[in-house]
C-alpha positions as CSV (number, residue, x, y, z in Angstrom):
1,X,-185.7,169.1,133.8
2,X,-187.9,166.1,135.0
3,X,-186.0,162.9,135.7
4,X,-187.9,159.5,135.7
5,X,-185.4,156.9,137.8
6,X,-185.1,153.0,137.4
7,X,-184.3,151.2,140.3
8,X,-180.6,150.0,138.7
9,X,-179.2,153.4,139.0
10,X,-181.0,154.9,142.1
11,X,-179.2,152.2,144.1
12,X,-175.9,152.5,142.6
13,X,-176.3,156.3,143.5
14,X,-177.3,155.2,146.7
15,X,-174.3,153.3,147.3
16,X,-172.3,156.0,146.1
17,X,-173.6,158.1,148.6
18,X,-174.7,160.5,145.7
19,X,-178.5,160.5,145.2
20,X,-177.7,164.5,145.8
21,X,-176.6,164.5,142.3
22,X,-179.7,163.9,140.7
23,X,-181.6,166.8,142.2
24,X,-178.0,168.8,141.1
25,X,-178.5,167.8,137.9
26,X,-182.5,167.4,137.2
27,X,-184.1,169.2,140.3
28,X,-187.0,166.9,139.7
29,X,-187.0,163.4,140.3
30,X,-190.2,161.0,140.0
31,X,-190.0,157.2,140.4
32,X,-192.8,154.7,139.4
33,X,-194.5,153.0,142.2
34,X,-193.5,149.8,141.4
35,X,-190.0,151.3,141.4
36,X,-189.9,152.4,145.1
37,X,-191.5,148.9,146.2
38,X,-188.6,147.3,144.4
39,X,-185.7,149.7,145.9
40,X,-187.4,149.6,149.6
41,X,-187.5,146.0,150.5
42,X,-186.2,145.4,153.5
43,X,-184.1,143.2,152.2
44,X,-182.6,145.3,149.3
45,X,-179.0,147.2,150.3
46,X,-179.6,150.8,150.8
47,X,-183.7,150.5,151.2
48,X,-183.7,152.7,154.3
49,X,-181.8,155.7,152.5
50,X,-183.6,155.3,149.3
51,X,-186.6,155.5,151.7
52,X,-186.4,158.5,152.8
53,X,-184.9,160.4,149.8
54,X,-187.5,159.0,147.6
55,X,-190.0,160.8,149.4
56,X,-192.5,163.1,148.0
57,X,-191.2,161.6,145.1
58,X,-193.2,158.2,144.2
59,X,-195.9,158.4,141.3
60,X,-198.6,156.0,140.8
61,X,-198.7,154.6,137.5
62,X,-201.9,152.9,136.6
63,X,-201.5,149.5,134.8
64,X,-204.9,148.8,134.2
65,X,-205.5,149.8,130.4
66,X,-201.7,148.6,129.6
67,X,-200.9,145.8,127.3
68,X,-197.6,144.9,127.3
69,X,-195.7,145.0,124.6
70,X,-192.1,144.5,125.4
71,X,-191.6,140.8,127.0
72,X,-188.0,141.9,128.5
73,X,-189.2,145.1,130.6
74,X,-189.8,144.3,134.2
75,X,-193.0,146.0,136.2
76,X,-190.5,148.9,137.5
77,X,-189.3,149.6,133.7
78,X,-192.8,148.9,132.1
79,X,-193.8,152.0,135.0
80,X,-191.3,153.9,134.3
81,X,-191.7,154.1,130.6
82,X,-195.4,154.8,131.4
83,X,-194.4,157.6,133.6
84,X,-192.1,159.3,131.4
85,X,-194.7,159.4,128.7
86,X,-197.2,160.8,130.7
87,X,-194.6,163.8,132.1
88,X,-194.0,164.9,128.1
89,X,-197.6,165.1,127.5
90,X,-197.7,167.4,130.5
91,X,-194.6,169.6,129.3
């Protein structure tokens, strides 16, 4: 099963200390671009573990042909909606 992460729950896993759980549960995990720059700022709790167990990971989502459509979605949502989509088409 494919798992496309949001930036809200890979850092409360993070602080958890249970990002383990997701490769447990979904063996494949894929976060949008915009959602690792988000989750890796310096700045951001838990950056340097979300770092390096993002790796391999991070998918490029390309936003040029996008019109948005939903006002309240942030870039990492938008991305991740995007990325999901494109996964089913694959399966």
């Amino acid at each position: 099963m494919i798992l496309v992460a949001d930036a809200s729950a890979l850092i409360a896993l993070a602080t958890c200390d249970s990002l383990v759980l997701l490769d447990a549960i979904f063996g494949n995990v894929l976060v949008p671009d915009a959602v690792y720059a988000e989750v890796t700022e310096s700045d951001k709790p838990q950056s340097n573990r979300l770092r390096s167990y993002l790796q391999g990971k991070v998918r490029v989502v390309d936003m040029q042909h996008f019109v948005y459509l939903d006002a309240f979605a942030d870039l990492g949502e938008t991305q991740a909606m995007l990325l999901y989509k494109r996964v089913l088409r694959r399966i």
